[in-house]
C-alpha positions as CSV (number, residue, x, y, z in Angstrom):
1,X,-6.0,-31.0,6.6
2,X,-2.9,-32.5,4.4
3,X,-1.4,-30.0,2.2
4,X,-3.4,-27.0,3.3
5,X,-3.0,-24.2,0.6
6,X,-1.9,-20.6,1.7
7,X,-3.0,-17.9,0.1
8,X,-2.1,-13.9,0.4
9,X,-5.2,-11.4,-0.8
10,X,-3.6,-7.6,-1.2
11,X,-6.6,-5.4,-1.2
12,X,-6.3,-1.2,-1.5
13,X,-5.2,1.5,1.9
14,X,-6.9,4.0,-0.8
15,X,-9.7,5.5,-0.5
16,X,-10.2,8.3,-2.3
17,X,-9.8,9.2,-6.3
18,X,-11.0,13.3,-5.6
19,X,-13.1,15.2,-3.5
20,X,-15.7,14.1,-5.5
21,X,-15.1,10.2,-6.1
22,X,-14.5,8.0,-3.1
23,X,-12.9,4.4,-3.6
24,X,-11.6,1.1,-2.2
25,X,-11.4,-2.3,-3.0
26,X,-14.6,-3.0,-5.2
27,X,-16.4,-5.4,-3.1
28,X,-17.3,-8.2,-5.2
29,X,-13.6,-8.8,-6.9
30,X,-12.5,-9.6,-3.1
31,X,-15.2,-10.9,-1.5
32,X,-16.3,-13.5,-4.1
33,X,-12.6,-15.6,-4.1
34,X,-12.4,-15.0,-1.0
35,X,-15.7,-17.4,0.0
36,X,-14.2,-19.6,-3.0
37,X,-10.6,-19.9,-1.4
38,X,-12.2,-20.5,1.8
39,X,-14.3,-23.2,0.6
40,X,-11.4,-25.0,-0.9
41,X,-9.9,-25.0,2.8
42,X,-7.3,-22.7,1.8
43,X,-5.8,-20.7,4.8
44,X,-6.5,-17.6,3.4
45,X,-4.6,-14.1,4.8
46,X,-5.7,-10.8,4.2
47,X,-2.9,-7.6,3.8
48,X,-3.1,-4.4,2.8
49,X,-0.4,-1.6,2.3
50,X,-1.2,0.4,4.9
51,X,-2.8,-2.4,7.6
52,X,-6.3,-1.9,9.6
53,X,-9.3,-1.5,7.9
54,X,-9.4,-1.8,4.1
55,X,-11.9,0.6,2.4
56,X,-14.7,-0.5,-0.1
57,X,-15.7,1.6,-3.0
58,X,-19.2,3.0,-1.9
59,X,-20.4,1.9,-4.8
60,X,-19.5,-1.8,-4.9
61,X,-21.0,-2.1,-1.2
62,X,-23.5,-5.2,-1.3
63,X,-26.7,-3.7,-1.1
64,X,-27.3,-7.1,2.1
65,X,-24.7,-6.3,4.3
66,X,-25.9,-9.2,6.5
67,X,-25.8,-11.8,4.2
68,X,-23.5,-14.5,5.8
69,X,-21.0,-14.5,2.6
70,X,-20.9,-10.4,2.2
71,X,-21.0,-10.4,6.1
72,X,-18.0,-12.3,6.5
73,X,-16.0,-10.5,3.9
74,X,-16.8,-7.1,5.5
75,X,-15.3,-8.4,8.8
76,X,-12.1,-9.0,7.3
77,X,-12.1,-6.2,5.3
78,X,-11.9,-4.1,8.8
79,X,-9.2,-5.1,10.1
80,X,-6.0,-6.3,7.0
81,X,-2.2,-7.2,7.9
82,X,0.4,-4.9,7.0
83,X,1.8,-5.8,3.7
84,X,5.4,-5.1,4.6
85,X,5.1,-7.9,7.4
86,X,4.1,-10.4,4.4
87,X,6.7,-13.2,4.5
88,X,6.2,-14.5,1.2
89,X,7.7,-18.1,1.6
90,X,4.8,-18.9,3.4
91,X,2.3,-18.6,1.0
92,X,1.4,-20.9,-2.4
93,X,-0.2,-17.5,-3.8
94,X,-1.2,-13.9,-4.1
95,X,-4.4,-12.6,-5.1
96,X,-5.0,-8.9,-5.8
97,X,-8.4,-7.8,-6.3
98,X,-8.9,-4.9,-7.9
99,X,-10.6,-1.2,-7.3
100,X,-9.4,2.2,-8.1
101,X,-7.8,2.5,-5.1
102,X,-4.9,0.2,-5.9
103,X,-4.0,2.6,-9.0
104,X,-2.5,5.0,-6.3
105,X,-1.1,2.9,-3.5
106,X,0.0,-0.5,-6.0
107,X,1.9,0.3,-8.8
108,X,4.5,2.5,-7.6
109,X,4.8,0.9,-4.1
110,X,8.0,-0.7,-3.4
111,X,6.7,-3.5,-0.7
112,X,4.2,-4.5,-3.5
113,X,6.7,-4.5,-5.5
114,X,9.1,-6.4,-3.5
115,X,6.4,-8.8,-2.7
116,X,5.5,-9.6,-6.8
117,X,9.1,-10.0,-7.8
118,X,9.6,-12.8,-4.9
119,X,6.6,-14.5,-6.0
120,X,7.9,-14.3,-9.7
121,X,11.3,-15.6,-8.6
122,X,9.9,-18.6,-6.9
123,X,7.7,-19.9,-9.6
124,X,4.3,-19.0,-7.3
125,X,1.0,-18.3,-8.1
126,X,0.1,-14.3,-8.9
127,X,-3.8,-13.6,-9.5
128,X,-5.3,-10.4,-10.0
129,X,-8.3,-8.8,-11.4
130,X,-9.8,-5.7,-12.9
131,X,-7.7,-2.8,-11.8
132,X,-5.6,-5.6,-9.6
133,X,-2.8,-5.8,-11.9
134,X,-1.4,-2.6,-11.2
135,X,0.0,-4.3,-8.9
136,X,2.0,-5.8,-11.7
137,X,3.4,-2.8,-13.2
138,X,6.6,-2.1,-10.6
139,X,7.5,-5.5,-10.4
140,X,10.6,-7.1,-11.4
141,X,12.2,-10.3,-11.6
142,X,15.4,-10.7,-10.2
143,X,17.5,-9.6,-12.9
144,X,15.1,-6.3,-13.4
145,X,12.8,-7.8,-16.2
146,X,9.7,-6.7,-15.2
147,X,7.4,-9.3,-14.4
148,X,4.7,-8.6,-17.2
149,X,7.3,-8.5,-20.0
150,X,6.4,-11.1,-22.9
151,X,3.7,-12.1,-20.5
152,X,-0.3,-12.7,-22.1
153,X,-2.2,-10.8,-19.6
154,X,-5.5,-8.8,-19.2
155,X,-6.6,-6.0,-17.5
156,X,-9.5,-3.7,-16.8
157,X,-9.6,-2.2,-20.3
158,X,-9.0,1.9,-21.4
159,X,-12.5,1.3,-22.9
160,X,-14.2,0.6,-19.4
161,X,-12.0,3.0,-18.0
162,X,-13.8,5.5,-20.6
163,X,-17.3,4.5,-19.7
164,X,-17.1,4.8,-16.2
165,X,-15.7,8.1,-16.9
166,X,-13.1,7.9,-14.9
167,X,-9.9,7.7,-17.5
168,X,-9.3,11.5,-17.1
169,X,-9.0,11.2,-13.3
170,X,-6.2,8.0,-13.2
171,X,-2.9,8.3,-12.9
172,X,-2.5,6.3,-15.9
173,X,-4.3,4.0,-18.0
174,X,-3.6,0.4,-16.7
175,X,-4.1,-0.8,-20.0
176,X,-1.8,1.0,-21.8
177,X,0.8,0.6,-18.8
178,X,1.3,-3.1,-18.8
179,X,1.5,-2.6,-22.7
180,X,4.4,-0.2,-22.3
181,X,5.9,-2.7,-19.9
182,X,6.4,-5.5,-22.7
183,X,2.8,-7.4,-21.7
184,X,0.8,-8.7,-24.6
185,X,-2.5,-7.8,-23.5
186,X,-5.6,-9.6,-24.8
187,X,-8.8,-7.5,-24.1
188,X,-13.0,-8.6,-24.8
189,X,-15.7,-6.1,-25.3
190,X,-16.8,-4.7,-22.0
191,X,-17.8,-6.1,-18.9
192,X,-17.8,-9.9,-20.8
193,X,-16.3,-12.7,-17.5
194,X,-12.6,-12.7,-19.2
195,X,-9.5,-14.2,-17.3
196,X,-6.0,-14.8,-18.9
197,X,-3.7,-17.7,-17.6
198,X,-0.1,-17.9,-18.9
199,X,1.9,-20.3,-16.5
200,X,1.3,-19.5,-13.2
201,X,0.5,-15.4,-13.9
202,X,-3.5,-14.8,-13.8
203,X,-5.3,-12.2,-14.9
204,X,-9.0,-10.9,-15.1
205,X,-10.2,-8.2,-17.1
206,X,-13.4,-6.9,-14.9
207,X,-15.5,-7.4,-11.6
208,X,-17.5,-10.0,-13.8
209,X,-14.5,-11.7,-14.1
210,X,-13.9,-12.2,-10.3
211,X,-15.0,-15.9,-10.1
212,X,-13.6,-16.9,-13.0
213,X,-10.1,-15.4,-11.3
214,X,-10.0,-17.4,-8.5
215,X,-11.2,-20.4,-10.1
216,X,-8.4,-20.3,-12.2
217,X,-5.4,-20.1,-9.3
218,X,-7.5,-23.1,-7.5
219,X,-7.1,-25.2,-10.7
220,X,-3.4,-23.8,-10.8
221,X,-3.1,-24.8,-6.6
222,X,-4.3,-28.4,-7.7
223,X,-1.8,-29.2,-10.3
């Protein structure tokens, strides 16, 4: 196919908040742009900080495991790339989905890090959604700016945080982090399908908002 897109999904390695609360990648924020990328032909590679099998939040795990679209995800989902072997001028974009898990092993990690900056340098897509963007926070462009700085973006809000009652239990509040960094963050009432594009940086606030996500880097990968 001419000018076949590539595209880089970073999912979670973590998979556990406490004893008590498992996590992952929440299903649906990975699963449904991944069957949209794939139907738009796009050569679509899967990585993960750690490499092998990604794990899926329990309670994000498609009730029809055998249905051909959540079947197909699963697969990849067992066996991801090792981020650090990501060589970014190969792809036209990166899509994080999102989960709790990437609140641990994301925003502090320096090959994620590494990876966003490269992206940002380049002038290439970055997508993510929900709890995705803490991806964002330890990036930097060359020059140290971080990435998010003056940027419009969204993320999954201190307000969901709160009523899935897990705000105590983060690390930090995602929401209030990209603010810190300099990010003009544009939130909706709970669980409403909310994405943010400014230039090439997207950004969706929820798992409702997965679609919505991806649709907007395929419009941004047609331009």
């Amino acid at each position: 196919m001419a000018d076949t897109k590539a595209l880089l999904m970073v999912v979670t390695s973590h998979d556990r908040i406490d004893d008590e609360h498992a996590t992952g990648v929440w299903f649906e924020e990975f699963a449904i742009p991944y069957q949209r990328f794939c139907e738009q032909g796009y050569e679509v590679t899967v990585a993960s900080p750690r490499g092998g099998a990604a794990p899926v939040d329990p309670r994000s795990m498609p009730e029809d495991k055998d249905a051909a679209k959540n079947k197909a995800a699963l697969e990849v989902l067992g066996y991801t790339l090792p981020l650090r072997e990501m060589n970014v001028s190969t792809f036209d974009a990166v899509f994080f989905p999102g989960g709790h898990g990437t609140m641990y092993d994301m925003a502090n990690n320096p090959d994620v890090a590494r990876l966003v900056g490269r992206f940002a340098d380049a002038g290439k897509v970055i997508a993510s959604v929900c709890h995705g963007p803490a991806a964002l926070v330890g990036a930097t462009f060359a020059d140290g700016t971080p990435v998010v700085k003056g940027r419009r973006v969204t993320a999954f809000t201190n307000e969901e945080e709160a009523a899935v009652e897990l705000d105590k239990l983060m690390p930090f509040l995602l929401e209030s982090k990209l603010r810190e960094l300099g990010a003009y963050v544009e939130p909706r009432p709970i669980w409403r399908d909310h994405v943010v594009v400014d230039g090439k940086l997207v950004t969706g606030q929820n798992p409702q908002s997965s679609g919505s996500s991806a649709e907007a880097v395929i419009k941004l990968l047609s331009q």
